[in-house]
N, C-alpha and C positions, 0 to 999 in steps of 0.2 A: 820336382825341380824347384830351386827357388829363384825369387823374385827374379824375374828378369832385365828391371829395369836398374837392380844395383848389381849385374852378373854379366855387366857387358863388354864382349870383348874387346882389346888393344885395337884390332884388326884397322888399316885405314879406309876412309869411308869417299875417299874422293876418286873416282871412279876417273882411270886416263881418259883423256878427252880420244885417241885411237881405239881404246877400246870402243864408245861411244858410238864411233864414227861406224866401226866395224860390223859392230850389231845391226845400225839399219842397214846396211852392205848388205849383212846375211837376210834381215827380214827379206827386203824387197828381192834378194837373187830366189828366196826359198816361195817367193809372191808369185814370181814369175814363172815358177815351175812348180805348179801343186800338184799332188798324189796323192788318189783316192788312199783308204783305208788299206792294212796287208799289200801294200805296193809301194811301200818307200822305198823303195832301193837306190832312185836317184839322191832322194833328201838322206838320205843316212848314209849314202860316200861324200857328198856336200859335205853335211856336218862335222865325219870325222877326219877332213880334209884342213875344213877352218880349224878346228881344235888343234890336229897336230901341228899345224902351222904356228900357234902358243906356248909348242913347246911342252903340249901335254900329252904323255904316252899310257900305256896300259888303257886304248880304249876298246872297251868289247862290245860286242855285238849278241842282243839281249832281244829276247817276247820278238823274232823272225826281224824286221827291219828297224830296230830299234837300236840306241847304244847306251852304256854307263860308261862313266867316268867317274872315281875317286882324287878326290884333290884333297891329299892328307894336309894336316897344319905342322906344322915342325915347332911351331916356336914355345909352347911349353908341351908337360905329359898329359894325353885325356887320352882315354879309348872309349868318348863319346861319337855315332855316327846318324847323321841326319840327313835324310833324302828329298831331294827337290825333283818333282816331276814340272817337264815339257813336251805337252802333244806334240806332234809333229805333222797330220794327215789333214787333207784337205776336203772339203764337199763335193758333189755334184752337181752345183752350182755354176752357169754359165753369167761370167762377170760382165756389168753392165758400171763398174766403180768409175771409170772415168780417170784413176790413175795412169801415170806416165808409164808405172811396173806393171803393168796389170798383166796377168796369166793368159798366159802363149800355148798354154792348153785345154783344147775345147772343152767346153760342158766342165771344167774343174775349177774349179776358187777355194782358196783360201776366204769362205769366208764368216769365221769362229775364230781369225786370228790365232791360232794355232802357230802362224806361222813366226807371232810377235812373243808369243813362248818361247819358243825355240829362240828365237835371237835374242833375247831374256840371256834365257839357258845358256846359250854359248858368252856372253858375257859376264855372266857372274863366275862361270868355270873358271874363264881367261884370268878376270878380277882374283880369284881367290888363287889361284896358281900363283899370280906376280906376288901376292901378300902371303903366302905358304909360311914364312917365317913370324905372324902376327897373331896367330894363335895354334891353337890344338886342336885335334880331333880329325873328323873325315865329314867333309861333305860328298854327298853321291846325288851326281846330276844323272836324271834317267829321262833321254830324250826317247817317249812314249810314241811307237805308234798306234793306230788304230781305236782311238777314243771315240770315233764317230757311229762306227758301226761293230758286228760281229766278225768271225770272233773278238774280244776286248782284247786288246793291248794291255792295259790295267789289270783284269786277270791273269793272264799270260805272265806277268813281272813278279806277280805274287807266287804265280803255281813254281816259274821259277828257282822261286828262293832271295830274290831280291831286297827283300826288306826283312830277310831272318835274323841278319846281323846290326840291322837299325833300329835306333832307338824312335824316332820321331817322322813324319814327313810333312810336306808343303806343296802350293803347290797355288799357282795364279793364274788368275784366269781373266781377259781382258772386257770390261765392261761400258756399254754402248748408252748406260743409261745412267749413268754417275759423271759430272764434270772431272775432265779430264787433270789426272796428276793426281788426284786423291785417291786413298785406300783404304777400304772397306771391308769389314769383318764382322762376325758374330758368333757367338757358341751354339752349339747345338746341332740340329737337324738344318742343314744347308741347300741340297740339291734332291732332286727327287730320284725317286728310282722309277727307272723305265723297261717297262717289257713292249712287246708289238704283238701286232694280230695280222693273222690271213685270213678271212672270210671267203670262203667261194659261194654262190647263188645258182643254183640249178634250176630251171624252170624248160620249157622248151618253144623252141621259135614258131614264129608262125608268120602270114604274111601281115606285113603293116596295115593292111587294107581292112583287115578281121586279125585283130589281135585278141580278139575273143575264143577262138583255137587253139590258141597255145597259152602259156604263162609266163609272162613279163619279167625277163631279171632282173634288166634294166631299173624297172619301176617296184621289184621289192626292193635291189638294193638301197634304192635311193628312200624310201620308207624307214631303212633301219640307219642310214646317216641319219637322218631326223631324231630321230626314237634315241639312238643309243646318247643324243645331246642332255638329254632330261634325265638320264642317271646320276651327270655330274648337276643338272639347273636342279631338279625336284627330290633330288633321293640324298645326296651328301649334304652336310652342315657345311659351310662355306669357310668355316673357320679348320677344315678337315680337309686337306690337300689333295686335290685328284683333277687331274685333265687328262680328258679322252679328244682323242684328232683321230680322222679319218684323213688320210694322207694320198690316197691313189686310191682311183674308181677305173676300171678298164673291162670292155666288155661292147659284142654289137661288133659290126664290120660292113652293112650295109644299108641303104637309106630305105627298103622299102623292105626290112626283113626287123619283126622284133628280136630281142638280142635273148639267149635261149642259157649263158652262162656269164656272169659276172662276178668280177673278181673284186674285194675291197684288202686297202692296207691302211696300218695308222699306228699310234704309240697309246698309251696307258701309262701316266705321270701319276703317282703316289707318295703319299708321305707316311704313311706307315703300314705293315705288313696285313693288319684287320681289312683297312680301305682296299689294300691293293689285293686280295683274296678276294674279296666281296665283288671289285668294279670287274674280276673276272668271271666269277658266277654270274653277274649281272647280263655283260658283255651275251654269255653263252645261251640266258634266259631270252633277252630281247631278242636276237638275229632267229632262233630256233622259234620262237612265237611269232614273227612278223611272215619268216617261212612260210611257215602252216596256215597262218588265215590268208595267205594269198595261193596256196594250193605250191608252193615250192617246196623245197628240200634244200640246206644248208649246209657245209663243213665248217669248221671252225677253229681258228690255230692258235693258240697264244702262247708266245715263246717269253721267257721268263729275260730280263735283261739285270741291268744292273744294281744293286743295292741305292740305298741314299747316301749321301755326304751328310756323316756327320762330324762337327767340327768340335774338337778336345778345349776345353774350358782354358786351359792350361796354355793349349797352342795356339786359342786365338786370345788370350791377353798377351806371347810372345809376339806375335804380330802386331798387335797395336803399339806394343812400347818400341820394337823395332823399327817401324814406319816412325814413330812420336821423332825417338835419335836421329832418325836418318834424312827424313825429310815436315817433320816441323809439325807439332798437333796439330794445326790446323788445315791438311792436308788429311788426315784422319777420321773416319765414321764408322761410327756402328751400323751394321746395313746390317737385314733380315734374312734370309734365304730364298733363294728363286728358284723357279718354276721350271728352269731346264734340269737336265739329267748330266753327271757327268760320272766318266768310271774309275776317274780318282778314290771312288767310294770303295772298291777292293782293297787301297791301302788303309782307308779310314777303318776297315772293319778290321786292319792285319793286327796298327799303331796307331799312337799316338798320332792324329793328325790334324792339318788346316786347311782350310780350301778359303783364299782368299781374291779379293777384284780391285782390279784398277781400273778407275776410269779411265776413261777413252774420249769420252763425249764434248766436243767442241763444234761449234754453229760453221766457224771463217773453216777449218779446215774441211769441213764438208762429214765430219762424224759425228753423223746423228743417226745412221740406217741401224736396226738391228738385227744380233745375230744371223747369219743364215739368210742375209737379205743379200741379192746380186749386190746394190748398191754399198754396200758394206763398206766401210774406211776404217782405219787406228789415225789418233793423232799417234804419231812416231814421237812428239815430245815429251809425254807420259811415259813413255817406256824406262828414260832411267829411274824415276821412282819406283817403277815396280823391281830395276834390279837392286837398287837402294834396299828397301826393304827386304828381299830376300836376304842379301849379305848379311845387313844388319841381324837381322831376324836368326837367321841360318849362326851366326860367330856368337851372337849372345846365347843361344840354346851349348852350345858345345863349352862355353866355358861356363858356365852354370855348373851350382854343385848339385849334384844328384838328393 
């Protein structure tokens, strides 16, 4: 591809002020009504509700509650095609945010902003529809579900066939720790990959009275929570990416009985395929040694998840120069890669791709909580920079000369 920043499209960049409006319409309607992972069925009639109401047709239903949309350009010849993913699924998360929208369904939140992707997504679609005659090419918005959990929605789009006819993707992700309106990018190795574990602890109960009769699951579990922290403090170079979380501990049911089986869950965050094979050998060596000097017996599960984000040298300089055009270099940084997991990394491993953030983070409107916290907020004023630079980003890649 060359340059992008002397490759930029006609396309106009001032975004209707209806459009604007509409997006938070849709953030906060999609706030109010979040759906876990493999259950969007509400937010994907939602979404293909607002879109046709744009006047944009040919939307299909994609990876079970998901959609695409094509929004060809007419106004010169390319048969360049670039794809823009937006999560759409929400946590398990019971919202404690204190907004006016806040989710009217128990135990679920929005809160990964997933929901400010989506009304991203539906915005830049609308945008580029009204501008169809300002360039060429195909953009392809793919409103993703199930990025939270198994199965991936990111796999799913790939097994599809969804990105066999694209050239490029992108893809933005909203961020709680960067001053909000700026956008932030890097090459390389972006997000980690994530698999999970099931641990079960066998041991057998006894009365609390003489817990010397039986064997404590309780008390080895909680042993190899400890123990398995020192894999990532004492055994990894800190410059070598890995976090291990023990996420759920359950087990026991009475106050004067030891507890006779225990169950543990949690993630395994990696940054390259050596650490993350090793931090599972590790995983299997500790829980099975801590077992045995305490007289238990252990199972042990670890299910493989998603690859890393890695981000194309190429797509994240289109990204910087498209944010630079769009909304002003100083608005712009280079930011390194974090520690969460996303499964954007199935299309980074298909293409060509980008995984980039916008901040969020503002003190007065109350967004400072991160990811995954009940208290979770987006400033909403950020959001058109992030569809700024997709446009941008998205119309200078397609008129670019190969």
């Amino acid at each position: 591809m060359s340059n992008p920043e002397r490759s930029a499209s006609d396309a106009a960049l001032d975004i209707d002020a209806g459009i604007l409006q509409r997006m938070i319409e849709v953030r906060r309607y999609l706030h109010r009504h979040p759906e876990l992972s493999n259950r969007e069925a509400g937010t994907q009639r939602y979404l293909r509700e607002v879109l046709a109401r744009e006047g944009i047709a040919d939307i299909r239903h994609v990876a079970g509650y998901g959609l695409a949309v094509d929004i060809v350009g007419t106004g010169r010849p390319s048969n360049r095609k670039i794809a823009i993913r937006a999560d759409i699924d929400a946590l398990p998360i019971e919202e404690e945010s204190g907004v006016e929208f806040a989710s009217q369904t128990p135990g679920v939140m929005h809160a990964c902003g997933h929901d400010s992707h989506a009304a991203m997504g539906f915005a830049v679609a609308a945008h580029l529809h009204r501008q169809r005659d300002s360039f060429g090419g195909t953009v392809r918005l793919i409103f993703q579900p199930a990025e939270e959990d198994e199965p991936s929605g990111g796999k799913r789009v790939v097994e599809e066939g969804l990105l066999d006819d694209i050239d490029a993707a992108i893809c933005v992700h909203v961020d709680p720790y960067t001053p909000s309106g700026k956008v932030g990018v890097g090459a390389g190795p972006y997000a980690l990959a994530c698999d999970t574990f099931d641990v079960v602890v066998i041991g057998s109960a006894a009365h609390a009275a003489k817990p010397y009769e039986g064997v404590d699951a309780l008390t080895v579990a909680c042993a190899m929570v400890g123990e398995l922290q020192k894999i990532v403090s004492r055994e990894t170079d800190p410059y070598d990416p890995l976090v291990m979380s023990v996420t759920a501990i359950n087990g026991g049911n009475a106050y004067n009985v030891t507890a006779g089986k225990v169950t543990l869950k949690g993630t395994i965050r990696s940054g390259n395929d050596a650490t993350r094979e090793r931090a599972w050998r590790r995983l299997r060596a500790v829980a099975e040694g801590i077992a045995a000097s305490h007289g238990a017996s252990v199972n042990v599960d670890i299910h493989r998840g998603e690859p890393g984000v890695v981000n194309d040298a190429e797509m994240a300089e289109l990204i910087m120069a498209g944010a630079k055009a769009s909304i002003g270099a100083d608005n712009v940084l280079s930011l390194p890669g974090w520690s969460i997991a996303d499964d954007f990394a199935y299309y980074s491993e298909k293409r060509p791709s980008v995984y980039f953030r916008l901040g969020i983070r503002n003190e007065e409107a109350g967004s400072v909580y991160p990811l995954h916290h009940a208290r979770f907020r987006v400033d909403e004023a950020a959001l058109k920079n992030g569809v700024l630079t997709l446009v941008s980003a998205a119309t200078m890649f397609l008129s670019a000369e190969r």
